[in-house]
N, C-alpha and C positions, 0 to 999 in steps of 0.2 A: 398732346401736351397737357400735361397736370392744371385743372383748375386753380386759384388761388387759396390757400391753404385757410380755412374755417375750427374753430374749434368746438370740438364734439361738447353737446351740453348730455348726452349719456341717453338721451329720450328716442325712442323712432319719431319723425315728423308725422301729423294726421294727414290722412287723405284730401282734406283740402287744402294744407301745406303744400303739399306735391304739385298741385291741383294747378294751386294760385303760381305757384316757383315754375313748373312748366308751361304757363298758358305765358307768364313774363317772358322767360327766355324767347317762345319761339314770335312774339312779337318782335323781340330784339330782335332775334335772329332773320325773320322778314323786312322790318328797318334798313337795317346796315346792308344787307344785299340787295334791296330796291334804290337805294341810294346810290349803293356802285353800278347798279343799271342806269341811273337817271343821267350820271356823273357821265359814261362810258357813250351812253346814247349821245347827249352834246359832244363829245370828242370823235367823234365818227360820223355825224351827219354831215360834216365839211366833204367829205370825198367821194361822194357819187355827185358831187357838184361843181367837177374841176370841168367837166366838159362843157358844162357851161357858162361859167367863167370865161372859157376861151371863146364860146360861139357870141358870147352875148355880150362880156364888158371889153375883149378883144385883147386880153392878157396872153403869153406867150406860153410855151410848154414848160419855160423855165421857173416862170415867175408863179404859175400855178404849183406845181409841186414844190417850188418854195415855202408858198403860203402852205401847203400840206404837212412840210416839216417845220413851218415856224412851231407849231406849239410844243416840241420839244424845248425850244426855250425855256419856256416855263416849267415844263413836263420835269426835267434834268434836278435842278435844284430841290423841289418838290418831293421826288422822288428818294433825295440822297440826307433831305432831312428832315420828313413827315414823322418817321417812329420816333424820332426827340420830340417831338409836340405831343405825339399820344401819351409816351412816357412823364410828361411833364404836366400837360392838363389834362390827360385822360383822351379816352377816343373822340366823345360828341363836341368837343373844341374846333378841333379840327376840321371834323365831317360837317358841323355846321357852317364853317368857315368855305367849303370846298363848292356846296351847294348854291349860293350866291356868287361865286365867283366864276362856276359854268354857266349863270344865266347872265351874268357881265358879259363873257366871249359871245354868248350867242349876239344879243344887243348889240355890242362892238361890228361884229361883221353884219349883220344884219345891215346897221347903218353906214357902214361902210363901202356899200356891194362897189362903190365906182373909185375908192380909196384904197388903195395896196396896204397903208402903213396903218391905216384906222383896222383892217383888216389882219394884218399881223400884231398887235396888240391884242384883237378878240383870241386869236390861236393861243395869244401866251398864255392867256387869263385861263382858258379853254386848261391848256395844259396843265397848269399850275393844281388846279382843280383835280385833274383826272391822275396827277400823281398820288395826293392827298388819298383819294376817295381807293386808288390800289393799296398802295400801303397799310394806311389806318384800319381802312373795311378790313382789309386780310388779316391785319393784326386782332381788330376787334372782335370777328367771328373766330379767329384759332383760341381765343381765350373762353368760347362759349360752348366747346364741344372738348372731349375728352378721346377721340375718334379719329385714330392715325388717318391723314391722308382728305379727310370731311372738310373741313374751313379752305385748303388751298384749292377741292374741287369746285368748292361755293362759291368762290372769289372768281376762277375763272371763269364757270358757265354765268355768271352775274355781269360779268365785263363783255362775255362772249355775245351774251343774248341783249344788251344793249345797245354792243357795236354791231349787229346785228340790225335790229328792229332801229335805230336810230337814221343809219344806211336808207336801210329800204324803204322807212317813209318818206328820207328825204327826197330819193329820190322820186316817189309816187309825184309827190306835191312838187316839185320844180320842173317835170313834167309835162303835168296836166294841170296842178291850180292856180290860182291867181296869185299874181305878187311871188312869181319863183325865189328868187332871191330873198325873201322875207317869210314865206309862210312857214317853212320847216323851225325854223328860226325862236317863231311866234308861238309856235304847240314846244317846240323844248323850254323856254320858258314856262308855263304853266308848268310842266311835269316837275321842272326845280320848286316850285313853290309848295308843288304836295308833297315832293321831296324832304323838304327843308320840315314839316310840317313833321311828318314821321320822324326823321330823327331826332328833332326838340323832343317829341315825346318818349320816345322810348331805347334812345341808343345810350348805353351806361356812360356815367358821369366820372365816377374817379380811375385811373390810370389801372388796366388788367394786362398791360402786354408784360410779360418774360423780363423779369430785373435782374442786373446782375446783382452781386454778392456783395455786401456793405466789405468796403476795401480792394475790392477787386477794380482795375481800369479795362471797359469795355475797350481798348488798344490792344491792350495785351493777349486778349480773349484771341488764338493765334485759328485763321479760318481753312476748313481741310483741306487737303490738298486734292481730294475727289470734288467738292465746288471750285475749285480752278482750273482743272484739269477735264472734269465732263461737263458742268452748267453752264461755266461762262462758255465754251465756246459754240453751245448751241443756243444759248440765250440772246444772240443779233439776228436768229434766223425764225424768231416769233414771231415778230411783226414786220420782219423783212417779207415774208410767205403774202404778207397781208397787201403789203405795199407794192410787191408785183402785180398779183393776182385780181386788184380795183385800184390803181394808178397806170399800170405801163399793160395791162389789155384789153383796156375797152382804146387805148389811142392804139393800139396796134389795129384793130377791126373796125375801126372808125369810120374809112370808105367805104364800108356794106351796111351799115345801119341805117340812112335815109333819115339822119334828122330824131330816130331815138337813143343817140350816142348815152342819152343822161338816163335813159329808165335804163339802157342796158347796163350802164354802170349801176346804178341800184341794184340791179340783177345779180350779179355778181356779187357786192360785197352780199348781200342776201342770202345766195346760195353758198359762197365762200362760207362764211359766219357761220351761217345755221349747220353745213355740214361739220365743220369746227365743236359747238355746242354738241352736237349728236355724240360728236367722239369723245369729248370730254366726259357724257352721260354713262359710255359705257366702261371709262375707266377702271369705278370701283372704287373702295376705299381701302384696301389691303395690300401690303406692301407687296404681296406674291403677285397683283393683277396691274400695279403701276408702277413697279421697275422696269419692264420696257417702254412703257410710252413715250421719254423723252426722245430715245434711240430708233423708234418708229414713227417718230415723229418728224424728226432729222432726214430721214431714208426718204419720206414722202412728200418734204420740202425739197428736196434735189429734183424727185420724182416729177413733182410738177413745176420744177426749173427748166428743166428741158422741154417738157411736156411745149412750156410757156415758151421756151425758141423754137419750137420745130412751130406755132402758130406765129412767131415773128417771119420766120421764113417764108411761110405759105399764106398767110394772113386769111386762113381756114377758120371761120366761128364756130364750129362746134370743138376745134380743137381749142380756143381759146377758154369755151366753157367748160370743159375738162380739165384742163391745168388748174381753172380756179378754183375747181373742186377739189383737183389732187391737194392743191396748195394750201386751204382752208381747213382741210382734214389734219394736216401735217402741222400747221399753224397750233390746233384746240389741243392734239396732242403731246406737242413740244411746250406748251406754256405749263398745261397740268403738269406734263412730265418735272419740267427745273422746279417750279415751286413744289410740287413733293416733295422732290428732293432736297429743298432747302427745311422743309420743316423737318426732315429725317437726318440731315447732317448739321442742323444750327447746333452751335455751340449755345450753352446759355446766355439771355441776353443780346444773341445777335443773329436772330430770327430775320427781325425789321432790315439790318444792314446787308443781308443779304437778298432781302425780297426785295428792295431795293434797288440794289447793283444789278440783277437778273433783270427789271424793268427797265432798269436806264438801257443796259446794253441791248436790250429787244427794241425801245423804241429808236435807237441808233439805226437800226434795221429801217425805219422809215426813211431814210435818207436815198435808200438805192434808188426807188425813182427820179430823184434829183441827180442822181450820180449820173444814172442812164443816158438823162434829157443831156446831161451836160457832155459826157463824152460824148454822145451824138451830134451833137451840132458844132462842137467845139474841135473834134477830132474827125467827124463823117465815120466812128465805127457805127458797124451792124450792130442794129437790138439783140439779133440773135447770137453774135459774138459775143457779145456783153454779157448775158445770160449765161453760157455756157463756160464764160469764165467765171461768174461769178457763182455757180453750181459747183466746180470744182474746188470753191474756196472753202466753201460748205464741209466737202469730202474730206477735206486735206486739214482741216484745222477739228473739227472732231474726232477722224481717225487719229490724227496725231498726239490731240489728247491722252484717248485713251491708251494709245502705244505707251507715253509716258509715264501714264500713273499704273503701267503694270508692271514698268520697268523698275519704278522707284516702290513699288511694294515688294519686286522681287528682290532688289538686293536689300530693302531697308521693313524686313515683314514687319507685320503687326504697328 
C-alpha cells in the first residue's frame, strides 16, 4: 500500500535526512508492534488460568469458559469500529486509549478473583482494548511499509508472540508463585505502563490509514466476492484452533496431570502460539509464498480437530500435545493467510472494515469451548462427537466457498 502522497521539493534528501527519517520510522514501527504485544499479552493470560479457577474458586466448566468468552463483549464492537477512530484522530488516540484499558481488565479480574461479574467486566475492558490495538496497530504499521504482505505479517507475529509469552508466564506464576490469582495480573500491568510510555512517544499523530475519495460513500465501496467467499469462511477457525487446543485439552487430560492441570495448560498455549509464530515467520512477504497459507492453514485446523478427538476418545497426553501443535500451527497460518488477503483484495478505504470483520468472526471462534462445555452437560454428547462435527463444518463451508466463487467466475469471468 502506497505511502501518503508528499510533494517532491526536486532535491535528493542528505544522508542524515535518511539517516534521521529511518532511525523515526523503525522506532515507530517497534512502538506500535510492542504495544500490540502488550495489548495481546493481557488478552491471553486469562486462559492457562481456567483450570484454576475451577480447582480453587470452584467455578464450573461452564462458567469458566464463559468468563473466557466474555471479552468478546467488548472485543466485537471495538473491533467493528476502531478504524473510524484512526481515521478520525489518527492512530495514537486510539492506541493510547487501548493501553490503559488492558491494564483496567487486568485490575478488574485481579480483584475480582471470588466475583464472576467484577471478573466479566475486567474481560470486556480486556477486550475492548485488544480490538483497538488489532485494528489500529494493523492499520498504523500497513501505512508505514510500502511492502506487499509486511504490516499484516507484523501485526500477526506481534499478537501471536504476545498471546504467547502472556500464556506462558501466566501460567509459570499461578503455578508456582505467590498470590496466583494476582501476580500475572500485577507484571501485565507494569508492561501497559511501558507500553503506554512508547506509544505517547513515537506512534504518529495525524490520521495515515487509506481514505476514501472526497465524494465517494465508504457504503457503496461494493467488498469482493473472493472476501466472502474464501476469508470469511475461514476466519471463525483462527481463534476457534486456539480455543480447542488451551480450553477443551488440558480438561480433556486433566485426570493424568496430578495437580499440574494449570502449568500444563500454560504449556500448551506456549507451545500452541510459539509453533503459530514459527509459521507465520516463514510465510514471507510475496504474494507467490502467501497464497496458500490461508488454505494450509484451514487443512491443519481440521488436522488437529481430529487429532484433538481421537485424544478425547483415548484421553492419550501425548496425543493431546500434538493436536495443539497441529492446531497452533494451523491457527498462525490461517490468521497471516485472511489478513493477506485482505490487504491484497481491500478496495480503497476499506482495509480497516474488513481486518475488522475477519477478527470479529475469528474471535466468534472462541465461543466453541462454550459450545462444547454446553452441549456436554446439557445434552451428555461426546467431546469427541462434538469435535468431529465440528471439523466437518470446517471442510464443508470453506470447500463450499470455494466451489462457489469458481462457479460465479465461471459463468460471470472477469
Amino acid at each position: 500500500m502506497a505511502l501518503p502522497h508528499t510533494v517532491s521539493t526536486g532535491k535528493s534528501p542528505t544522508p542524515t535526512t535518511v539517516l534521521r527519517g529511518t532511525g523515526r520510522r523503525d522506532r515507530t514501527w517497534f512502538s506500535i508492534c510492542a504495544t500490540i504485544f502488550v495489548i495481546a499479552w493481557g488478552g491471553n493470560q486469562f486462559t492457562p488460568l481456567l483450570t484454576m479457577y475451577r480447582a480453587q474458586r470452584g467455578f464450573s466448566e461452564l462458567a469458566v469458559n464463559t468468563l473466557l468468552f466474555a471479552y468478546v463483549v467488548g472485543l466485537i464492537p471495538s473491533l467493528l469500529h476502531a478504524h473510524r477512530l484512526a481515521e478520525r484522530w489518527g492512530p495514537r488516540a486510539p492506541l493510547v486509549l487501548a493501553v490503559p484499558a488492558s491494564a483496567l481488565g487486568s485490575i478488574l479480574v485481579a480483584a475480582g478473583s471470588h466475583n464472576p461479574a467484577l471478573m466479566f467486566a475486567g474481560r470486556m475492558s480486556t477486550g475492548m482494548a485488544l480490538g483497538i490495538g488489532m485494528v489500529v496497530g494493523g492499520l498504523a504499521l500497513d501505512s508505514l511499509t510500502t511492502t506487499p504482505g509486511r504490516a499484516p505479517r507484523a501485526s500477526a507475529m506481534s499478537l501471536t508472540s504476545g498471546f504467547a509469552t502472556g500464556a506462558g508466564t501466566a501460567g509459570v506464576l499461578a503455578q508456582w508463585a505467590p498470590a496466583p490469582t494476582t501476580a500475572a495480573y500485577v507484571l501485565h500491568v507494569i508492561l501497559c505502563a511501558a507500553g503506554a510510555v512508547l506509544i505517547v512517544r513515537f506512534a504518529p499523530k495525524t490520521a495515515r490509514t487509506p481514505a476514501v475519495r472526497s465524494g465517494t460513500a465508504r457504503t457503496r465501496i461494493p467488498l469482493p466476492a473472493a472476501f466472502h467467499l474464501l476469508v470469511i469462511p475461514a476466519a471463525p477457525w483462527i481463534f476457534g484452533a486456539l480455543g480447542i487446543a488451551y480450553a477443551v485439552l488440558p480438561s480433556i487430560v486433566a485426570s493424568q496431570l496430578d495437580g499440574f492441570t494449570t502449568a500444563f495448560s500454560g504449556l500448551l498455549c506456549l507451545l500452541s502460539l510459539g509453533l503459530g509464530f514459527f509459521a507465520q515467520r516463514l510465510v514471507g512477504t510475496t504474494a507467490g509464498r502467501t497464497g496458500p497459507a490461508r488454505v494450509t492453514g484451514v487443512a491443519l485446523v481440521v488436522t488437529g480437530m481430529l487429532a484433538a478427538a481421537c485424544a478425547a476418545a483415548t484421553e492419550v497426553l501425548w496425543l493431546a500435545v500434538v493436536a495443539a501443535s497441529v492446531l497452533g500451527i494451523g491457527y498462525g497460518l490461517t490468521l497471516v493467510g485472511c489478513l493477506r488477503d485482505c490487504e491484497r483484495l481491500a478496495p480503497p478505504g476499506r482495509l480497516g472494515t474488513m481486518t475488522g470483520r475477519v477478527y470479529c468472526l475469528g474471535y466468534l471462534g472462541f465461543g466453541l469451548p462454550t459450545a462444547i462445555a454446553w452441549l456436554h452437560s446439557s445434552f451428555t454428547i461426546g467431546t469427541t462427537a462434538i469435535l468431529l462435527c465440528v471439523a466437518a463444518v470446517a471442510v464443508v463451508s470453506n470447500a463450499g466457498g470455494a466451489a462457489v466463487l469458481r462457479f460465479v467466475r465461471r459463468v460471470h469471468p472477469g
